[in-house]
Every structure is written in structure tokens, then in C-alpha cells.
N, C-alpha and C positions, 0 to 999 in steps of 0.2 A: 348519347348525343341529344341535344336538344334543337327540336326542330323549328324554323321561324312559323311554323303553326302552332307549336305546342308539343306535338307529338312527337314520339321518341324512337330512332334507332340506334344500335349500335354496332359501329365499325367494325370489322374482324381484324384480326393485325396478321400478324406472318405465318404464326400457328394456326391458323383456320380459327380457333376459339374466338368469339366476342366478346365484349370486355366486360356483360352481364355472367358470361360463362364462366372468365378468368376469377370473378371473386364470388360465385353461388356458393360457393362452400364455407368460405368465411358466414355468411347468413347464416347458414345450417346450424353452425358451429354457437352463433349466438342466441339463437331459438332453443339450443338444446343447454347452453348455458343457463339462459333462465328459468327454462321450465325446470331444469337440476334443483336451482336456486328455490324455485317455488316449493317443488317437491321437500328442498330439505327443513324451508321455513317452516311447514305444514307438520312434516315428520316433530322437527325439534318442537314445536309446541303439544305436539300429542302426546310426546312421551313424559315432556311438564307436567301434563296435567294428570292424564292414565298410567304412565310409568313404560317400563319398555314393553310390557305386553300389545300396547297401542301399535305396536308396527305390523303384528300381525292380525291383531283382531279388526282395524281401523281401516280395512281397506277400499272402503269406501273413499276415502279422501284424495284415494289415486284418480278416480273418475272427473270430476272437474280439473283435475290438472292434466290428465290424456286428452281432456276435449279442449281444454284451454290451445295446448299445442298444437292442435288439428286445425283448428280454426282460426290461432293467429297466422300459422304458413298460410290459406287458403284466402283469406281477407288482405296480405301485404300481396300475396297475386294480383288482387281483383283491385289495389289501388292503381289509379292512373299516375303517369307523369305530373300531368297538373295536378292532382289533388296533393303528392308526394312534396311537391314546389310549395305548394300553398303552404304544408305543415312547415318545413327550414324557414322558409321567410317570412310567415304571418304575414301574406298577402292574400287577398282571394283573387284579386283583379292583376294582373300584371306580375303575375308571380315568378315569373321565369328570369333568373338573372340576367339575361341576354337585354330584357328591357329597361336595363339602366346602363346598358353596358358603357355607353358614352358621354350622356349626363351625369352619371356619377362615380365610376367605375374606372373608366379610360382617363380623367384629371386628373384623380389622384394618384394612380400609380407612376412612379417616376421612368420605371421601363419603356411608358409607350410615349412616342413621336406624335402629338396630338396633327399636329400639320402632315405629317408624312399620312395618315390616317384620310386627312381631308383630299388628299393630294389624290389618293388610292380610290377614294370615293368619289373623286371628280365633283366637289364643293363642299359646302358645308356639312355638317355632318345634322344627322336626324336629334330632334328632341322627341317628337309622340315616339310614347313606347314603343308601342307596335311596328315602327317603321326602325327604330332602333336594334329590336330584334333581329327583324328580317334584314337590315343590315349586316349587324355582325353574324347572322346564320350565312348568309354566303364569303365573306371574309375568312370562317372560320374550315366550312367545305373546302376550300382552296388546300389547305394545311392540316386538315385532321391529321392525316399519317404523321405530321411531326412526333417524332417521340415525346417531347417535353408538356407535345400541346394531349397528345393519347394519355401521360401518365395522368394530368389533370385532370383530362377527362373523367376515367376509371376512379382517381381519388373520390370526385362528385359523384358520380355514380354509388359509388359501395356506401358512401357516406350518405348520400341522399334515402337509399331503399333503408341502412339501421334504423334510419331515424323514424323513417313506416314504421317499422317494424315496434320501436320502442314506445308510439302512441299505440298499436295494436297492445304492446302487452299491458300500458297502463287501465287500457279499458277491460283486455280478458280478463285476463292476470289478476290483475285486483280484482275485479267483480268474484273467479275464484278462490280467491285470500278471503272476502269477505264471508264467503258461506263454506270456508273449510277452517279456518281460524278463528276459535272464540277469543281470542284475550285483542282488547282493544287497541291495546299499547303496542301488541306485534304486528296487528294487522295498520296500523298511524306509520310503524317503523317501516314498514316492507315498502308501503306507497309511497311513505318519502323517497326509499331509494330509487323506486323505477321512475319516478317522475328527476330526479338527481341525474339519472342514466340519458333521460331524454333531454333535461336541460342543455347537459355536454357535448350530447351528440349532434344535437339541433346544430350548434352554435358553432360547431365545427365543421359541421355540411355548411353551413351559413358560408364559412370562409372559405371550404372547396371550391364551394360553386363561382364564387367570386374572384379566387383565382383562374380557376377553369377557362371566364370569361377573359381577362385581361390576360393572360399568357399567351390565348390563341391573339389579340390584337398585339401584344410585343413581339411574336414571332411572326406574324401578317408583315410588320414594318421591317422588321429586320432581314425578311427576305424581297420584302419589294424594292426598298431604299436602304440597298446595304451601302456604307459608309463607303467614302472616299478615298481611293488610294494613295495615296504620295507616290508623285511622279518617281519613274527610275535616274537615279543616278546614272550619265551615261560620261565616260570616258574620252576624254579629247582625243582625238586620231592625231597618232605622229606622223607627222612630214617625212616624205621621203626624200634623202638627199639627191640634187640635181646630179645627171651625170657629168661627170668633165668634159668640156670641151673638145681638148687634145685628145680624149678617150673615143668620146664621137666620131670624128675626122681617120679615126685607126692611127694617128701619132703612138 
């Protein structure tokens, strides 16, 4: 969750689990991905050039990619929320999607009720960032439990921390390619792809986030200013016929 300061919690939903909990292992799983990946770029060039003896004799080459692994997990810990915002959006200043939520974010989506928005706000709505944030941080508290507005959430989340993660490995990572791989050509190949890895990931947190932001405002409106009933249809009452006359009187 992103908070109108910056700082970050996360919701627990009905399992006790919070939503960092719900996807840490998907992390796991791409930390050991790569460094597999490192390990096999490393291997298959050894045995290039030594032959397969290199798998045994060469094991040296596991040591930078054991410490590579230790210290990318330990580094995507020790990044902040903000610094994490800064990497997706190539902001340093206002990085947190919350601060465009309504200058740029809330126009464009067709979902959201710009007026019902202002209404909910009790007048215009904010342009400085800052107050934009802190805006949509209280609109979005109201409704975090929403499921549609929680899966958003978690999508940002998992998607924001890969993307840590994927500057982490282009700095390890590569720094160990470059002094475990001699051939130039493989260590040019290897950094294209992790840098390939980050471009995608980036740019897909990019859109997380920015759904994240406009899902919690489409269901803010849609449960303050839910739509209009049509009146009920109601049914003319039949007349009861008079009683007779002769029938009154006991004729």
C-alpha cells in the first residue's frame, strides 16, 4: 500500500497473510531463476573454452555467483518504497503514482466519474502533487478491502519489488559475469538480456501501478454514487365493487 507520506504498509486480507507474504516466494523463485541462469552462462562458457573438465576443476566461478545471490536478496531488502517508485517511474521527485492520480491518471480512464470524484471531495480536486497523493491515500483507505482494489494492489506490489530486484541483478550480476566470463561476446549477450528483463518488468510495474491508482478511484465512485434506480413499476389497485343497495337495506 502506498502511503500519502510515502511509506509503505501492507493490508492483511482474510488469511492473516499480507500481500508482501502472499507473493515472497514468487521473489525467491526469480532470484534463484537468475542466479541458475548466471551459474549456467558461466558453466557453458567454461566448458567452451577448458572442455568439461572445467566443471570440476573451475570452481572457483561458483564464488561470485554465491555472493552475487546473497547480496542481491540483502540489497532488494534494504531498498525503500520510494527508492523502488523512483526505479518503475524514473522519477526522483514525486514518484509515487498517487501523485498524478488526478492530473493525469483519473481523465484518462473512462471508468472514473471525474465530477462524482469532486463531489466526494467536497470541490475541486487537488493539482500539487503532494496534496493529490494525500488525496487519493484517504479515498483509497476507505476501500482497500475491495477485492478488485486488493488484487491491484498485490499486482503493484509483486511487480514493483521484481523490478528491485532486476536493477539489483544488472548491477551484481553483471559485475559477476564480468570477472567470471572471459569471452566478450557472452558477457555483451548476458547484459543485454538482464537489462531486456528490467526493461519489461519496469514497464509493466509502470502500468500496475497506475492501474492500482485508478481502480481504487473507479470503485471509491462506484460505491459512493452508485447509479440510479428506475422507479418500480407499481400496479393500479382494482376497485371494489359497491355493495347493492337492496342488499344493504336486508331486501
Amino acid at each position: 500500500m502506498i502511503s500519502a507520506s510515502g511509506a509503505e504498509a501492507t493490508p492483511r486480507g482474510e488469511t492473516g497473510k499480507s500481500l508482501k507474504d502472499q507473493y515472497r516466494w514468487q521473489l525467491w523463485i526469480i532470484v534463484a531463476v537468475n542466479t541458475l541462469f548466471l551459474y549456467g552462462v558461466v558453466q557453458a562458457n567454461a566448458i567452451k573454452v577448458d572442455g568439461l573438465r572445467a566443471i570440476f576443476t573451475d570452481a572457483q566461478n561458483l564464488l561470485p555467483v554465491g555472493v552475487a545471490l546473497i547480496v542481491a536478496t540483502v540489497l532488494n531488502g534494504l531498498l525503500s518504497a520510494d527508492a523502488k517508485a523512483r526505479v518503475v517511474f524514473f522519477r526522483w521527485h514525486h514518484a509515487l503514482p498517487g501523485h498524478r492520480a488526478f492530473s493525469e491518471y483519473a481523465v484518462r480512464d473512462p471508468r472514473i466519474d471525474v465530477a462524482a470524484l469532486e463531489k466526494i471531495h467536497g470541490g475541486p480536486l487537488p493539482t500539487d502533487a503532494v496534496e493529490q497523493n494525500r488525496t487519493w491515500y484517504r479515498m483509497y483507505k476507505s476501500i482497500e478491502n475491495d477485492p478488485a482494489v486488493r488484487q491491484a494492489h498485490r499486482d503493484y506490489l509483486f511487480m514493483r519489488d521484481y523490478t528491485g530486484l532486476c536493477a539489483v541483478f544488472i548491477a551484481l550480476y553483471g559485475a559477476a559475469a564480468m570477472f567470471t566470463i572471459p569471452s566478450m561476446r557472452v558477457r555483451l549477450t548476458y547484459l543485454v538480456v538482464l537489462s531486456a528483463q528490467f526493461v519489461l518488468v519496469r514497464q509493466a510495474a509502470c502500468n500496475y501501478g497506475i492501474r492500482f491508482v485508478t481502480t481504487a478511484l473507479a470503485r471509491k465512485t462506484g460505491k459512493e454514487v452508485p447509479a440510479a434506480k428506475p422507479p418500480k413499476a407499481t400496479k393500479p389497485r382494482a376497485r371494489k365493487p359497491k355493495a347493492d343497495a337492496a342488499s344493504d337495506a336486508g331486501a
